[in-house]
Phi, psi and omega in degrees: 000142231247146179288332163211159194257168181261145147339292195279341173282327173315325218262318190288335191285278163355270195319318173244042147070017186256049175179150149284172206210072164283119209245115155258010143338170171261152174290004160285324206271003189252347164306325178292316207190097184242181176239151208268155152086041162271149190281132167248116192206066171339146172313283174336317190274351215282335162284301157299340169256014217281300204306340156305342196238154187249101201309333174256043149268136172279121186243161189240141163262120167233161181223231180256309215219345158110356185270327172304263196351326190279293195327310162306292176336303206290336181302293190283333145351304206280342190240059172057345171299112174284344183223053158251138193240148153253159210249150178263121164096001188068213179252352180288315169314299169304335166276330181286341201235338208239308209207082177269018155307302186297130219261157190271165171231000000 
């Protein structure tokens, strides 16, 4: 599986219930501009909380611009989740390509 996913594969991923959505932003950046039923677990908090996420779940990791999100991947990867992806470009990717209701930052 590949490390990161595109925006419009993400959106497809969604739609058909085959992928979680994880946002690691902080909540300001999720007050600004969210994707709806994405699970929210700040970067920061993300050690202490791993035990919320289900390693055989396929989860796509978001960010702003996609470089926390690749870091996140490379983590849990490291900590046996095997089917985590970072969505590339974030959510700014996704306002520009997917859904431009949502608004940029």
């Amino acid at each position: 599986m590949d490390l990161e996913i595109t925006a419009e594969e993400t959106k497809k991923k969604l739609d058909a219930k085959e992928a979680v959505l994880l946002d690691v932003r902080e909540p300001w950046e999720v007050q600004a501009a969210s994707i709806a039923g994405a699970k929210l677990v700040p970067m920061g908090e993300l050690q202490r909380r791993q035990q919320e996420l289900d390693p055989e779940e396929h989860i796509i990791v978001m960010c702003h611009g996609g470089v926390r999100s690749l870091k996140v991947t490379h983590w849990l990867r490291g900590q046996g989740f095997e089917k985590v992806q970072s969505m590339r470009g974030g959510i700014d990717a996704w306002s520009r390509k997917v859904d431009p209701k949502v608004p940029t930052y």
